[in-house]
N, C-alpha and C positions, 0 to 999 in steps of 0.2 A: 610902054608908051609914055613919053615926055617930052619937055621943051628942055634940051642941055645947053644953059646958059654959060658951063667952064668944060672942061674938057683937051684932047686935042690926039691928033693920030700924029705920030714920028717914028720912024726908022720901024716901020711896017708893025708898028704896035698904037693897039686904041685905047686911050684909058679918060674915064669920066666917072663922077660922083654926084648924082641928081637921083630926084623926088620923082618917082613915076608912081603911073598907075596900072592896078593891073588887069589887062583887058581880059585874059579866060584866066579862067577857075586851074589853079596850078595842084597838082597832087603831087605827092610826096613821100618817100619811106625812106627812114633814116632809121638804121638802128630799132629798136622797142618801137618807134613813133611812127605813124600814119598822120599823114595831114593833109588839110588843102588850107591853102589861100583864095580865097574868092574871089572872083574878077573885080572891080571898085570903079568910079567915078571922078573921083578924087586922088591924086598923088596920095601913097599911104605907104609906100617902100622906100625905102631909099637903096639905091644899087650902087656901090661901088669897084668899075672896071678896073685893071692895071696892067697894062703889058697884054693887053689882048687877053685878058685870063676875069671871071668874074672871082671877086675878091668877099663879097658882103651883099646879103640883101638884109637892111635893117627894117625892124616893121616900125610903123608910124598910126595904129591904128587901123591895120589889115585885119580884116574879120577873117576866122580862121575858123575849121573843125580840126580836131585831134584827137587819135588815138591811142591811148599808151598799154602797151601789154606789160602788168605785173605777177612776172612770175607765172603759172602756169594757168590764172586765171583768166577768164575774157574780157573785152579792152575796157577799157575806161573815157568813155567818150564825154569830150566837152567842148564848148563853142563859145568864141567872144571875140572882141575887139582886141587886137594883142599891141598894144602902146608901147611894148618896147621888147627888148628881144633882137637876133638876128638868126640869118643864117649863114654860115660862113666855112669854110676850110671843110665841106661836107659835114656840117653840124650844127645839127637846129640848137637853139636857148633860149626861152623866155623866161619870165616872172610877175603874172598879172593875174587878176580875178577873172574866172571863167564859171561858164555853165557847165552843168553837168545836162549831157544834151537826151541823154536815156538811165533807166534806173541803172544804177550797177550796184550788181553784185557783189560782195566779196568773203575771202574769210583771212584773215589773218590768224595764224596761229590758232588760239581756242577763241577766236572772237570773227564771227559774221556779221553779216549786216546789209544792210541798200542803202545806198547812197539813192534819194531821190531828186529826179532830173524837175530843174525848175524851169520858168518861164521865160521867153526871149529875153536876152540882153541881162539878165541877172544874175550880179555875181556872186555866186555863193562858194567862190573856193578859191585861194588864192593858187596859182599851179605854176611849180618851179620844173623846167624841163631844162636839162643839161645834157652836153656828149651825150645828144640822141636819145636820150633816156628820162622820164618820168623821176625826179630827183625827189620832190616832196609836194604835198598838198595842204596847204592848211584850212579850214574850217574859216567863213565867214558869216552865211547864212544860209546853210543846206539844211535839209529835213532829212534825217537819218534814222535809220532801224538798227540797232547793235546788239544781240545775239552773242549769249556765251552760255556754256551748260556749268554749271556749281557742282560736281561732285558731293553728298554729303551723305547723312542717313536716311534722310528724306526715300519714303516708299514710293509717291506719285513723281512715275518719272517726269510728265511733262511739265513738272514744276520746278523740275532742277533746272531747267532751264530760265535765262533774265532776258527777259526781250523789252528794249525799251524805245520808244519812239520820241522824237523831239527836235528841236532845229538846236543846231550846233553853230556856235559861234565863235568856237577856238577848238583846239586841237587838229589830227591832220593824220599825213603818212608821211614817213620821213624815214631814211636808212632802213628799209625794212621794214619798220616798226610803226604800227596804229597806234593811233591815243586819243583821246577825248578825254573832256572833265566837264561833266556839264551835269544839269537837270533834264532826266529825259521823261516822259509816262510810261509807264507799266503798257504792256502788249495782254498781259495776260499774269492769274498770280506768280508769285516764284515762290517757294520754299528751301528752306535749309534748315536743316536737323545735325546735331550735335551733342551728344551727351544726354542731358535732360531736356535741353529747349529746341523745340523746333518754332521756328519764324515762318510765316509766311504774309510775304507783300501781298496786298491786293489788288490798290489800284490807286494813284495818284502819282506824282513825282518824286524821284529817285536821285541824287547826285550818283552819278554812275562815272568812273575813276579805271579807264583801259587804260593803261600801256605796255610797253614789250609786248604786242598782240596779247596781253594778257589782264582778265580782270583784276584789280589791285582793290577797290573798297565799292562802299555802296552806301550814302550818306542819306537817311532818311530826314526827310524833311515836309511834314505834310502829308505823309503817306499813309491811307488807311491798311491795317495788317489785323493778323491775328498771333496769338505766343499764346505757347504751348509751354507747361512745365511740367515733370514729374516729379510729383512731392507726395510722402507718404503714402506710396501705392498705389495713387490714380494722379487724375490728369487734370490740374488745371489749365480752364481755357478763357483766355484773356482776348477781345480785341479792342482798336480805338483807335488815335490818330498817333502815328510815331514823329514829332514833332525834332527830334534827335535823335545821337545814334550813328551804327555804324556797324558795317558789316567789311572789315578787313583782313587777310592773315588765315581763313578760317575761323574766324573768329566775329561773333554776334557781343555789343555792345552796347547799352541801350539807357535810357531812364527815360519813360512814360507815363502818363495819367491814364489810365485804360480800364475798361470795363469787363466785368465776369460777364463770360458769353453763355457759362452753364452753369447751373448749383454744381458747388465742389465742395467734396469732405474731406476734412484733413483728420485724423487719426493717430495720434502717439498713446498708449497706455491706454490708460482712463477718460483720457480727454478726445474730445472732439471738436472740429469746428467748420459748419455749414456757412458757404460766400455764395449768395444768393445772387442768381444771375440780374442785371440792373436794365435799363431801357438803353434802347440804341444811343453811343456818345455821351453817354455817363460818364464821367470820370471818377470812378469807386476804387480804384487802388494806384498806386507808381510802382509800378515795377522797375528794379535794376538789375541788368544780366550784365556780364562782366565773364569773360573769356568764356562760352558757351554755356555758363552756368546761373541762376538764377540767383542775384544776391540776397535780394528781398525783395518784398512785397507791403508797401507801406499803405496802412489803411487810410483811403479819405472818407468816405461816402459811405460803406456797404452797407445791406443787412444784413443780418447773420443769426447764425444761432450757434450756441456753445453750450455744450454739456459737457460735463465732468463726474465722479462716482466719487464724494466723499464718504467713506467708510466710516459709521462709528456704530451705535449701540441700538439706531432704530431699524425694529423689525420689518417694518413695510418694505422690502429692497426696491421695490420703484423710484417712494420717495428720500432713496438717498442721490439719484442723482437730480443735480443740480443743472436746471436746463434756462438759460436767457436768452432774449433775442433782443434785437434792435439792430438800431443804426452803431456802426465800429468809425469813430471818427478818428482816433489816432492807435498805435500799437502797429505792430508790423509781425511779419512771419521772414526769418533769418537766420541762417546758420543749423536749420532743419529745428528752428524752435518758434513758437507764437506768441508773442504779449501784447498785451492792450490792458487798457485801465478805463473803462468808460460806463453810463448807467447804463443800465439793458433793463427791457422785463420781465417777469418770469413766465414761464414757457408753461410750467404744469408745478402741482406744487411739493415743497424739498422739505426734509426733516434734519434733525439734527439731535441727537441725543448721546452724552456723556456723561456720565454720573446722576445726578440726583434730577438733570433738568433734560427736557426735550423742546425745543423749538421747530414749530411747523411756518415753514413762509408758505402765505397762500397766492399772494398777487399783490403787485405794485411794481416800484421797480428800485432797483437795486445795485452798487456800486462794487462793480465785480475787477477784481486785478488778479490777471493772470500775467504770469513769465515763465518760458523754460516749457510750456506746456505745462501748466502743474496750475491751478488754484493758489493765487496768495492769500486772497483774503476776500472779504464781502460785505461791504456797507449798506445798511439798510437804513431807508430813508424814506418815509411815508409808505410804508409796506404792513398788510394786512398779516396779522402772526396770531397762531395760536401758539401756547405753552400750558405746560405741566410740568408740576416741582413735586418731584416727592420729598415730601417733609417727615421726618422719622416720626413714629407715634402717632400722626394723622393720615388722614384719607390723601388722596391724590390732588393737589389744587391744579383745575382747573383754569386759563386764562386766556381772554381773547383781548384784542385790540389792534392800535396802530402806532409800527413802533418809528421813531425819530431819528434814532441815534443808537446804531447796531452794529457790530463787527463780528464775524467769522474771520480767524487768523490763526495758523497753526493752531488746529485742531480747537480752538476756545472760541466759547461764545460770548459774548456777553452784550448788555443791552440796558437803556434805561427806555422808561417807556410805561406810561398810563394807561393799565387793562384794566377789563372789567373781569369780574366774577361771570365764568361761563358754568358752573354747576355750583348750587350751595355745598360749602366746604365745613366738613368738620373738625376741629380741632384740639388738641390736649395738647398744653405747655403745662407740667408742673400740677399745681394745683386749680388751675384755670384751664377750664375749657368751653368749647361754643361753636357757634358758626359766623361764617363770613358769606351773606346771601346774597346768591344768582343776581346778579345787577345788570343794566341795561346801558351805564354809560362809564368812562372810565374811573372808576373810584379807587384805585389801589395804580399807587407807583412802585415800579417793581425793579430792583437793580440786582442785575445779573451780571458778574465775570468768573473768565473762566470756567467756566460751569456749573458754578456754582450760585445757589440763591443767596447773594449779599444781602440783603434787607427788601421788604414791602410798607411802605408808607402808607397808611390809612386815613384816604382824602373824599371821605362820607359816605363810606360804604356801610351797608346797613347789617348788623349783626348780633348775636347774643352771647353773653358770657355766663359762666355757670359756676360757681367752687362752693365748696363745705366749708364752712367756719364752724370749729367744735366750740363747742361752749356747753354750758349745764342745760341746754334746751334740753327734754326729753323727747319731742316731737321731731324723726328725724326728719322729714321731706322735708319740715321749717326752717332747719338748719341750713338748706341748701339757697343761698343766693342765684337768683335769676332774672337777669336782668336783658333788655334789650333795646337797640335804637343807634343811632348814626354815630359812626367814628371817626371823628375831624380829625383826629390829632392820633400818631402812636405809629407804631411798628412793628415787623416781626422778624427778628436780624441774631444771627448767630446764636438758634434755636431759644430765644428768648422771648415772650409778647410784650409789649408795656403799651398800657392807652392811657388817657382820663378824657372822659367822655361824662357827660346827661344823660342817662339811661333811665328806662322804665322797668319797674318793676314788672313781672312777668305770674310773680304771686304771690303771696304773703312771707316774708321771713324773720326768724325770731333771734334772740342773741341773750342769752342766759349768762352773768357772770355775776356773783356775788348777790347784793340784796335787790339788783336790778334786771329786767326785762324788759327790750324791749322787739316790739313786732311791729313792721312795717308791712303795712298793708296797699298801699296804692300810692303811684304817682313816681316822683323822678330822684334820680338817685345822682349823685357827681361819683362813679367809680375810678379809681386809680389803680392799674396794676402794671405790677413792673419785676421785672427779674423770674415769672411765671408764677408769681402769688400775689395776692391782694395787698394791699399796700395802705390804702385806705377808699374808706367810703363816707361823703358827704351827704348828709341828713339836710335838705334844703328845700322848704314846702312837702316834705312828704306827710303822709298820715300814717299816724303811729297808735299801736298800742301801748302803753305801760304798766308795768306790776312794778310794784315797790313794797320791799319785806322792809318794815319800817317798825323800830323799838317802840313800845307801848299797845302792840296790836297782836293779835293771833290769825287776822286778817288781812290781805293785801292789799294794798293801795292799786286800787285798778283807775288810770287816767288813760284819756285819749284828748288827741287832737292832731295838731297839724305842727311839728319839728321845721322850725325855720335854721336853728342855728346849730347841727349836730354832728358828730363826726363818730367812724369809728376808724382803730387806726392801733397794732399793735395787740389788739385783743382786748381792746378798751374802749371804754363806750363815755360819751358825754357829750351833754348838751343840754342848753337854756332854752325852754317853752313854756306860753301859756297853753294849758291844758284845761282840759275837764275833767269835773271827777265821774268815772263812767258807772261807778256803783257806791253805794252808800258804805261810808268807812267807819268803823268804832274802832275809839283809840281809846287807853288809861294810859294817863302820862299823871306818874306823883298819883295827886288826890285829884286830877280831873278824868274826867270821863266825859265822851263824847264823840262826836259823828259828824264826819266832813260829809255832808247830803250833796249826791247828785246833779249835776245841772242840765239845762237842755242840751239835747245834741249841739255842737260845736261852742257852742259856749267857753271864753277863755277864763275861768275860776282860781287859776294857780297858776305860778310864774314857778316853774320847776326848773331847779338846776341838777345838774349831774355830771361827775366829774370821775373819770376813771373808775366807773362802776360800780361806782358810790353815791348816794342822794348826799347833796350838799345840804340844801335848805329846799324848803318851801314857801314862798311868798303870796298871802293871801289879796285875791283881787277880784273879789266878788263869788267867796265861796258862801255857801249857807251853814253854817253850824249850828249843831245844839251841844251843850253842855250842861253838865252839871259838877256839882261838888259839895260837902257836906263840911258845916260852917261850927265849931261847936259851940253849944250855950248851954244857957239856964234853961233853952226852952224845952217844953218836955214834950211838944208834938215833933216827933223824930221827920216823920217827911216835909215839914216847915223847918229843920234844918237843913234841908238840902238846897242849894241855891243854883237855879234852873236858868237858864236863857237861851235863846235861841235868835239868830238872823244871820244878817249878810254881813260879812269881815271884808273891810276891804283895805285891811292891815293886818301885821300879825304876820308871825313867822314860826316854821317848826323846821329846826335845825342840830345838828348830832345828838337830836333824842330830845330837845327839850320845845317846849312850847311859849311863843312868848308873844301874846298880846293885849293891845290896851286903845279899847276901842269902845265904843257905843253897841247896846247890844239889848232883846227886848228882854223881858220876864218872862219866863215860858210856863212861873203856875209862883204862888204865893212864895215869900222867903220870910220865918223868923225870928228874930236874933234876940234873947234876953239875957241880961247881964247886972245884977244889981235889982235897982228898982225900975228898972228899966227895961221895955219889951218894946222891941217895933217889929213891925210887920210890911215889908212892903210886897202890894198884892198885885199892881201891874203897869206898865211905863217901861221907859226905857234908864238903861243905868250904862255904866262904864266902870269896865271891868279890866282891871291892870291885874296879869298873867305873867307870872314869869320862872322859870327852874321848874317848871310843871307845877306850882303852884301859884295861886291866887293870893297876890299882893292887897289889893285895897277891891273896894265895891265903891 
């Protein structure tokens, strides 16, 4: 029905080319295609007659249904306004966006799917119909299901299967052949299994990559999954978000941030290592798979725990292995091997013994590197340790503390690090021996390599030292030096002791060489030893006894008092003190006679020198003498020749044998002297008496 404004009929033929409309609903079957044209309102055909014969109906906007039979499937029904297109010489064509007017079905090749039918007037598909026949369809904004089964090792059949939902906005049917490239969601998981890793998708979106009816890749992007490896005999199980990636060829390709779904142990030799499962969306390791094989396993986050069984000389077989935990921030698992380098802390505690030392780590934490699966080495670093050194010829030393700065590497230990004495320690170096006592804080530095005890520093640990000094004592226990008290300063390194310390005496000890003796009895001593013998001993405030076998006596000069300035050193004794005289002395020197008298306890009476185990001098400084000496005369009362005195000298000296003073001094009984006609007597007062070469010079 139309107005034909050109046109014309001649020689029994009608021919015109006008916009009509069309008044009933026209059906149609051409080939593959079912259709109708819908009655209209509007001109929306254009008909072109010729020769009495219809030539063309062009569509202008005709709303149509169609159905196209592909292949041996059921039709493909769709509806829209068809804006261009004809039909002509008995053969429909168009090329416009249509609905899909009911779901359809399909399967191409190894790929099914629906095509879901959308809303009036929407066009979700561009549809090329040629020679009668459904030519191609392309994708503009359809909602599609596409279905393909994965063959692979995968056990759970309904996971072989990829069903993905989503609206499609490119790809189509063309020559035979489906295609899409798009983002679809998951219908349900899929897995794939190959070799060691099995994959399985969960749920999210997928780039999904059909063509030839056939799936070609699967491009993860956002997609929550799980990955599966087998490593060392069991199964690690990994999920998280697959951000990349790629599933092509049969072939799984990936690098992820993703989370241990289970505790997994890994197991080579000796070693182990526990990946402790993390909280949902952790990112604790990246994995990279790379042709269906696991490349690595790179640590970010995990916990873990790592044991190892280093073999050496301690009994306890527990604590030989070596167990850490903590957080694994870098190191990876690769090429069927694990490393990392990171602190851990200890798990339970490990020993370590080689030669002369054993190291016990109890707890802290500790700088552990591993490669290869194998223990390289182990840094200790504020970690609680015991140790024990056997030391050749003593006891076992005991030590506790906390060490700073410690390596385990190829098989060696070694460490510096301030312990304390955990059992009092006995000792013998040489001719020096003692203890080193039980202490509470760290007072001995202690350096260890290799296994071996390099040196201990003695930084005020409390102890006693003990050695014989032979000399002509005949009293042995006296012989024995015993001393005790804080060791600031010394060490004990390459089986040798050496200190000097302030030590106290512990009991009396005596030192016999030559005309001299002395015995210290109480208070502090400055000992030196070095190379494992005494070296020397400092006399400084101590109290002392003295004997001195002194020319003109058959008795010994016994003094005491208090040694400010003395040494012994070499097997020689000397030293300057005021002393006292502790018992009353008679001397005959020459023609005097006479007696250095006693003074009160502490009392300084004599400035005594002594010098290589020989009395120097004596220097008097408040002793009391008496004297005498017989004077010759005319006089004929013999005991009035004697000339007597007696007092306090506080001059005068008695030095290699001789006496020599000249001092003021009283009368201790009448003296006197007749010569000629001349006699005097003198019977009391004081006089001054010049002494010298053991004789009496002048009165």
């Amino acid at each position: 029905n139309a107005t034909v404004t050109g046109g014309s009929y001649a020689g029994g033929s009608i021919g015109f080319n006008a916009a009509f409309k069309v008044t009933d609903d026209w059906n149609f079957e051409a080939g593959s295609i079912k259709g109708k044209l819908l009655s209209s309102d509007s001109p929306q055909v254009t008909v072109d007659v010729a020769g009495s014969e219809l030539q063309s109906i062009g569509f202008t906007g005709i709303l149509g249904e169609f159905e196209a039979t592909l292949g041996s499937q059921g039709p493909l029904k769709v509806d829209g306004a068809l804006t261009n297109g004809r039909y002509a010489g008995g053969q429909i064509e168009f090329n416009v966006g249509m609905r899909v007017a009911e779901d359809y079905n399909f399967t191409f090749g190894s790929v099914s799917g629906t095509l879901f039918a959308g809303e009036a007037g929407a066009q979700q598909m561009t549809v090329d119909v040629s020679q009668n026949a459904l030519q191609s369809f392309t994708f503009q904004d359809i909602v599609a299901l596409a279905k393909t089964r994965v063959e692979s090792e995968e056990t759970n059949d309904t996971y072989k299967e990829l069903a993905a939902r989503g609206t499609l906005r490119s790809g189509g049917y063309s020559g035979g052949s489906f295609h899409l490239n798009a983002g679809l969601e998951l219908e349900h998981p899929f897995a794939y299994k190959r070799g060691p890793v099995r994959m399985q998708l969960n749920s999210g979106e997928a780039g999904i990559d059909i063509s030839d009816n056939a799936l070609q890749s699967i491009n993860f992007g956002g997609i929550q999954a799980d990955l599966e490896a087998e490593i060392g005999g069991a199964t690690l199980k990994l999920d998280g978000r697959l951000d990349n990636g790629s599933y092509s060829g049969g072939q799984i390709t990936l690098t992820a941030g993703l989370r241990v779904a289970e505790e997994y142990t890994y197991t080579s030799g000796d070693f182990s290592a526990t990946l402790f499962a993390g909280n949902a969306g952790q990112d604790q390791v990246t994995a990279q798979v790379t042709g269906n094989n696991l490349d690595s396993i790179r640590f970010n986050n995990i916990e873990a725990l790592a044991k190892t069984r280093v073999t050496s000389e301690e009994p306890d077989a527990n604590k030989q292995e070596l167990a850490v935990r903590g957080t694994l921030t870098n190191g990876q698992y690769a090429n069927g091997e694990i490393g990392f380098n990171v602190q851990l802390t200890l798990d339970h505690e490990f020993a370590y013994k080689r030669g002369p030392v054993r190291v016990q780590l109890n707890s802290g934490q500790v700088g552990v590197d591993v490669a290869q699966n194998a223990l390289q080495s182990v840094n200790f670093g504020g970690i609680d340790i015991d140790v024990q050194v056997q030391v050749p010829g003593c006891a076992e030393l005991q030590l506790k503390g906390t060490v700073d700065n410690g390596t385990y590497a190829g098989g060696n230990v070694g460490f510096d690090a301030g312990l304390r004495v955990l059992e009092t320690w006995d000792w013998t170096f040489g001719n020096v021996s003692g203890q080193l006592m039980r202490s509470d804080g760290p007072q001995l530095q202690v350096h260890v390599s290799n296994n071996n005890l390099d040196s201990i520093e003695f930084r005020g640990i409390e102890a006693t030292a003990e050695t014989t000094i032979e000399s002509e004592e005949t009293n042995a226990e006296l012989k024995k030096l015993k001393v005790e008290g804080s060791l600031n300063d010394g060490e004990y390194a390459n089986g040798n002791i050496r200190f000097t310390a302030g030590l106290d005496l512990k009991q009396p000890f005596a030192y016999k060489r030559g005309p001299i003796r002395v015995q210290v009895n109480s208070g502090s001593l400055q000992v030196s030893v070095a190379n494992n013998d005494l070296e020397q001993v400092t006399l400084d405030g101590i109290q002392a006894d003295i004997e001195v076998e002194a020319p003109g006596s058959e008795s010994k000069l016994k003094l005491d008092g208090r040694i400010t300035n003395g040494t012994y050193a070499n097997g020689n004794v000397g030293f300057t003190a005021g002393l006292r005289v502790a018992e009353d002395w008679n001397f005959t020197l020459g023609r005097i006679e006479g007696t250095l008298h006693a003074g009160a306890a502490g009392a300084s009476q004599l400035q005594v020198d002594v010098a290589n185990n020989a009395l120097n001098s004596i220097t008097f400084q408040g002793v009391v003498m008496s004297a005498k000496t017989t004077i010759e005369s005319e006089e004929q009362d013999a005991e009035l020749k004697k000339l007597k005195v007696r007092g306090e000298l506080r001059s005068g000296t008695y030095a290699n044998g001789q006496l020599t003073i000249n001092a003021g001094i009283s009368l201790d009984g009448p003296f006197a002297y007749k010569r000629g006609r001349v006699r005097a007597q003198l019977n009391s007062g004081e006089v001054n008496i010049n002494i010298s070469a053991n004789d009496l010079q002048s009165v």
